[in-house]
N, C-alpha and C positions, 0 to 999 in steps of 0.2 A: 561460381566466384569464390576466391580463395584468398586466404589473409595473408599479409606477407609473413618471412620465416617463423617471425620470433611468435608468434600469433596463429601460427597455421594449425587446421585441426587434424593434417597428417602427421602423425604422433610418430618418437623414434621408442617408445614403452608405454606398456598397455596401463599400468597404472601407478599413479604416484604415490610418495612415501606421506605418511599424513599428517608430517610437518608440515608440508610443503601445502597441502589441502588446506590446517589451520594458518597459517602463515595467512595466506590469500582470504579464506576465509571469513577466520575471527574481528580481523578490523570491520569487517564490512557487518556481521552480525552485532558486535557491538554499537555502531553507529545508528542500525535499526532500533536497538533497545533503548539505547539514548533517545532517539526519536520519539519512540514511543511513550518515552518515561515523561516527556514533557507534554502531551497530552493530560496526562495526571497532575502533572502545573499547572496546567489550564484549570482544571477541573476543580484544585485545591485553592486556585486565584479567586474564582469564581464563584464558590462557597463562600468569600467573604464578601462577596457583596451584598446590598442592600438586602436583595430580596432573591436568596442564592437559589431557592428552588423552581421558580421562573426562569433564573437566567440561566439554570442549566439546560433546562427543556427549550428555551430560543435557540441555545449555540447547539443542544442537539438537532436543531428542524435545521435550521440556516445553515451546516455544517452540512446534513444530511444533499442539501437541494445542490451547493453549490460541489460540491462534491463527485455530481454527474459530470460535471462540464469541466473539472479538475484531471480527472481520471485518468480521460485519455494524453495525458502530458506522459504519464510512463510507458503506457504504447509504442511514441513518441523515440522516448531513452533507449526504447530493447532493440527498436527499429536501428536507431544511430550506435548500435555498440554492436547490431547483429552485423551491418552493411559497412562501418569505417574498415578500411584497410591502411588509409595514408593518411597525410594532411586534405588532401585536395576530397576525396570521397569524404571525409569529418564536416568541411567545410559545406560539403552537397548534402548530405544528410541533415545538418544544423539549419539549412534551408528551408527545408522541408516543415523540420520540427518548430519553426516559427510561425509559417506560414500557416500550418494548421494553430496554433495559438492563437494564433488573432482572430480566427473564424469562431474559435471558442470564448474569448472573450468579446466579440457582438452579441452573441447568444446570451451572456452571460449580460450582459450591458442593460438588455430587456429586461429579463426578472428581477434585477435589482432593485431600477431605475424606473417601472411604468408599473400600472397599476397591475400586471399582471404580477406582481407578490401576494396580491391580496389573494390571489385565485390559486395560488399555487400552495400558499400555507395554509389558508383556511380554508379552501372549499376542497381540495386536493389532500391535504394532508389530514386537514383538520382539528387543527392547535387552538388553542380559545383565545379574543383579543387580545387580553394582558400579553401570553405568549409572542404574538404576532409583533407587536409594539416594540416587544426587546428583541425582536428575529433581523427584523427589515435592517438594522445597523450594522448589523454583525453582519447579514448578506453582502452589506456595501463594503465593509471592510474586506473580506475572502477575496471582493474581486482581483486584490490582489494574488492569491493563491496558484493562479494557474502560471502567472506571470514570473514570479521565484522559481515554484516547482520547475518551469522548462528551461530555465537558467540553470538548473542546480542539474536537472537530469541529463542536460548536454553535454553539461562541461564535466562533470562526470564519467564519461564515455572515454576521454584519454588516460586518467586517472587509472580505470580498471584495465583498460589493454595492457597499461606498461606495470601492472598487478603492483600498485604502488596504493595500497586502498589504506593503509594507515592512514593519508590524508585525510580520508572519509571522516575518519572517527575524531582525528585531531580538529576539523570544522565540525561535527557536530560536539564535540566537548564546547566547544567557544560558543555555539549554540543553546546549548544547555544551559551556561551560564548567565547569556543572553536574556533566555524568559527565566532565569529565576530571579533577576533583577528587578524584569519586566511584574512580575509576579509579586514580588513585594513591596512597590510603588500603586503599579496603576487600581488593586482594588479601592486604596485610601482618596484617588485623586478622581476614580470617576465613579463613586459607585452603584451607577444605574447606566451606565454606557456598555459598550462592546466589548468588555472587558478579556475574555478571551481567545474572541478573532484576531483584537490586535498584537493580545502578548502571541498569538501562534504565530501573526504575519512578521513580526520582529524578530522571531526566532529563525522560520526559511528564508528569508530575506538575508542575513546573517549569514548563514549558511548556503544559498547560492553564491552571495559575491565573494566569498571565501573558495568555494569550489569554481569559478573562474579564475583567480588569483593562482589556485595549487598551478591547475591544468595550463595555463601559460605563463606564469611567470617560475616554476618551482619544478614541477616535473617535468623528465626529459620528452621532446616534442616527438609526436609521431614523426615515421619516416613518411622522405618523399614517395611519392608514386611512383613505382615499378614503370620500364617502357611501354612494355606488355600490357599494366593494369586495365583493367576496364572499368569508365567509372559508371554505378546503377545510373538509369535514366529516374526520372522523377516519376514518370509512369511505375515505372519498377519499386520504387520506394512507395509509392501511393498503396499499391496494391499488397505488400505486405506491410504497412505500418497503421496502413486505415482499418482493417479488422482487430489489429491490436488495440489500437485506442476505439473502438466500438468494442472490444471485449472489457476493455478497462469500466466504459460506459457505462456498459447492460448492466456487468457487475456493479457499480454503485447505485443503478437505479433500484436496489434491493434498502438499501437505505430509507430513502423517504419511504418506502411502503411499508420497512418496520415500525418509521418514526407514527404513519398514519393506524398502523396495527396496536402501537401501543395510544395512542390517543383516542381509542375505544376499550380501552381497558375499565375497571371497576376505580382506579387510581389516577388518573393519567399524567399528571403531572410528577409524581412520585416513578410511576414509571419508567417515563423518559429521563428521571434525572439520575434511575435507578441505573438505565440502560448504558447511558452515559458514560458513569462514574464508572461501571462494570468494563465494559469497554475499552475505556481507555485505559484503564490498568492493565487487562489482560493481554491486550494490544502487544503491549513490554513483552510478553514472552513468544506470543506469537510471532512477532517480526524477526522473531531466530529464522525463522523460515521466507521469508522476502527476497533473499537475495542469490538464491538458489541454483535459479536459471542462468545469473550469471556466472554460477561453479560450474555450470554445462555448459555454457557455449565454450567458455577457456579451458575444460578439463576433458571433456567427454570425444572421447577420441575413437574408440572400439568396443566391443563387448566389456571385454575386462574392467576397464575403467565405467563402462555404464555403471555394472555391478558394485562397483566401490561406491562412486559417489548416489547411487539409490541408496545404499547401505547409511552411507553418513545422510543422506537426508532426512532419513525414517528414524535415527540416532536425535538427530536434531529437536524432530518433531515430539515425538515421545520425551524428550528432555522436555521439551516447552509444559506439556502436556502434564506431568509428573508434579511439575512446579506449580501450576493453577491448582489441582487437586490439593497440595499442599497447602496454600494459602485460603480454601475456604474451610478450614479449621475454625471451629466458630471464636477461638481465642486469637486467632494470628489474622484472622479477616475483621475480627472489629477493632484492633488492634490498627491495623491498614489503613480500613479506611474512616476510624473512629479517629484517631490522634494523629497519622503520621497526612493523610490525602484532607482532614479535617470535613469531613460533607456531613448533611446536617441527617440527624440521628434518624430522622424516620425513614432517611433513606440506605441507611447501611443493609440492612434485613434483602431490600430488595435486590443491593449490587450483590451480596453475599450468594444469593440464588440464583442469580444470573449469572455471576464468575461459574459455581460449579456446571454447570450446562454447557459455556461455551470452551470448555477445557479439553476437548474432545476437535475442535478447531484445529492449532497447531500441528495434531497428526494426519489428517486428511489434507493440509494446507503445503504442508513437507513433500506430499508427493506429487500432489499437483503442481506446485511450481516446477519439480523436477522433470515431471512429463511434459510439462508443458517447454520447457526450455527444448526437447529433445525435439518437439512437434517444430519449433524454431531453427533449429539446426537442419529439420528436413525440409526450411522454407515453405511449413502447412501454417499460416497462423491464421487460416480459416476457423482451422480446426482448435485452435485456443479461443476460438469467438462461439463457437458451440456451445465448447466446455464452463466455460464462465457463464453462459447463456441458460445451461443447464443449474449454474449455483443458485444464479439469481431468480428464475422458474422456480425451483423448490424450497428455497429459503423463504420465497414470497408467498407462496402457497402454504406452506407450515403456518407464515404467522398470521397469515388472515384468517386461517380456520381456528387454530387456536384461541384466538383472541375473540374468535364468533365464540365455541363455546367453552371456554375456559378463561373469561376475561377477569377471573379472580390472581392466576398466576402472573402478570405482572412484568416486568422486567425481563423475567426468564420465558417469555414468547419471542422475544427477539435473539437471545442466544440459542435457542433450540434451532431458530430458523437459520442464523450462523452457520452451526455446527453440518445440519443436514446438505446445508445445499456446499458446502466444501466439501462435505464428500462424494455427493453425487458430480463438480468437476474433477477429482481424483478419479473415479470412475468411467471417467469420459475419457480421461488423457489417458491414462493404463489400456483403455481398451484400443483405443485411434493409433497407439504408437505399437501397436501389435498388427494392428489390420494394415496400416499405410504403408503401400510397397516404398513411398521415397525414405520414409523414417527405417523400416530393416534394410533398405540398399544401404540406406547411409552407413549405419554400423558393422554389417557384411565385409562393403568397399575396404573400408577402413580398418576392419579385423583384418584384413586380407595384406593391404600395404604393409600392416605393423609386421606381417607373418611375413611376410617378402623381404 
């Protein structure tokens, strides 16, 4: 199956000039950092509440659970941006990606809403009442989360065909400004509620129904369907979108098991708010590398061009990377997250040694997404449900040993466990996209038309 002209990945030159890379690029990199950056609103919202070291460890557990059932909404997006060619195939794909939402928000309906919260954060996780008592609200709030997110990662999908992704950025600026409104109202008006669920659901909320708006009222509409076209059957979309969002999954099920790793720590609540606060900052640099796959599906055309855009990947990541090591400078990280993120003093020590650990993230995360987009292009995304399968296996394994006997290090058991298991999916996708005869036909075929 094949895009039409303007979209097709039969390329008339093997590689582009790196204007033309940033151009497409940097909006969409920017609007990840943006994103990011407001997690650190959150975090900075939520230090002024009541009782900030509890409520960061609730929004840590209740972020961490609903976050399973989240996940696979980007699955979802890669499916609907791998498979649109026209309006009408947009339209079949967008189908697809609802119908799987609603099956995830029943699931998601349960642990909210019955007693099984109680078994999932305390006997599961293992968080202590207090925690519990401030998780359960914030869980009920997220459920909105899956519901934005697939609004925002649909409507998205025309946006980046017609490589008009400065929208992207210009909705999350309006985003951004969103939760910092959000941000410095709601700690004064609730300060023992959901405080940070709600300012995130206000911010994607925002920013979905804005990225519905670009994509049909503002950007130029896909074309119609070709005579020819063929449109994927639903079977067809099932079968590659369903391993992506079960890759999306597995990888976040690594989450509660850090959250349950650090709530055996010597600390635990310092911990998790340590883990947190770390986190989400570092998040901001990391998310240079999020959007990757989609410079391969639209760029990646032949050899040549692999080589380029590997190159700017690994460029990226190391930029990310460069930049965390910078910031735990012991004057410029309490500096961070002493005055400017405001979280309360016994917990700086911890995010501080956690930032350096998971800094090493970004560059193993650079290439993964890049193989793994390539594993997309060969229509394997089995083999992107390995690879993430593989992060979440070793990230998970790190931090329950760790934390067995090293439960003094704290915060930095969960970035360790980060760090490792992104590289061992780097590792999976480098080796899959060497071995899978579809993934070198692909680039072969296509070296071969550009050489013709």
């Amino acid at each position: 199956m094949k895009r039409s002209s303007k979209t097709s990945n039969a390329p008339s030159s093997s590689r582009q000039p790196l204007a033309v890379l940033l151009k497409f690029y940097v909006p969409l990199a920017a609007a990840s950092m943006l994103m990011m950056l407001t997690h650190s609103v959150v975090s900075g919202a939520i230090a002024r509440t009541l009782y900030p070291t509890v409520a960061l460890a609730a929004y840590s557990a209740s972020y961490s659970i609903v976050a399973v059932l989240e996940s696979p909404v980007y699955g979802m997006g890669r499916m609907c941006l791998t498979f649109t060619q026209s309006r009408r195939s947009f339209r079949k794909t967008a189908q697809v990606a609802f119908v799987i939402l609603g099956v995830l928000l029943a699931a998601l309906s349960v642990i909210c809403w019955t007693p099984l919260s109680r078994h999932v954060l305390i006997d599961m996780l293992g968080v202590s009442e207090e925690v519990y008592r401030m998780a359960v609200p914030s869980m009920r709030v997220f459920m909105l989360w899956p519901v934005w997110s697939c609004v925002r990662s649909v409507f998205q999908v025309p946006i980046v065909i017609k490589k008009q992704t400065v929208w992207l950025t210009i909705n999350m600026v309006v985003r951004v400004m969103v939760m910092f409104a959000a941000a410095a109202i709601l700690p004064g008006l609730w300060p023992v509620g959901p405080v940070g669920a709600s300012i995130l659901m206000l911010g994607i909320g925002t920013e979905a129904v804005l990225a519905w708006v670009a994509s049909t009222k503002i950007v130029e509409p896909l074309e119609e369907e070709a005579p020819d076209e063929l449109m994927p059957r639903t079977s067809v979309l099932l079968r590659f979108g369903l391993p992506l969002a079960i890759a999306s999954s597995v990888q976040t099920l690594g989450r509660p098991i850090i959250t349950a790793a650090l709530s055996q720590t010597a600390n635990p609540e310092v911990a998790l708010a340590g883990y947190q606060v770390a986190t989400s900052f570092s998040f901001i640099f990391i998310s240079l590398t999020y959007n990757i796959y989609q410079l391969v599906i639209v760029y990646v055309k032949d050899r040549g061009s692999f080589q380029q855009i590997r190159t700017f990947s690994a460029v990226l990541g190391t930029t990310a990377l460069v930049c965390l090591w910078i910031s735990v400078v012991p004057q410029i990280g309490t500096w961070i997250f002493g005055s400017v993120i405001k979280v309360p003093q016994e917990v700086i020590p911890e995010a501080l040694k956690a930032v350096a650990f998971v800094a090493l993230m970004p560059f193993f995360a650079s290439l993964a997404e890049f193989f793994e987009g390539i594993l997309m292009l060969g229509r394997q995304a089995l083999w992107v449900t390995v690879a993430k399968s593989g992060n979440m296996l070793i990230s998970s394994l790190t931090v329950v040993i760790l934390a067995k006997l090293y439960p003094a290090m704290g915060a930095a058991i969960g970035t360790i466990g980060l760090s490792a298991g992104t590289g061992v999916e780097a590792l999976i996708g480098g080796v899959m996209i060497k071995r899978l005869p579809a993934c070198r036909r692909l680039l072969q075929e296509q070296r071969e038309y550009a050489d013709g």
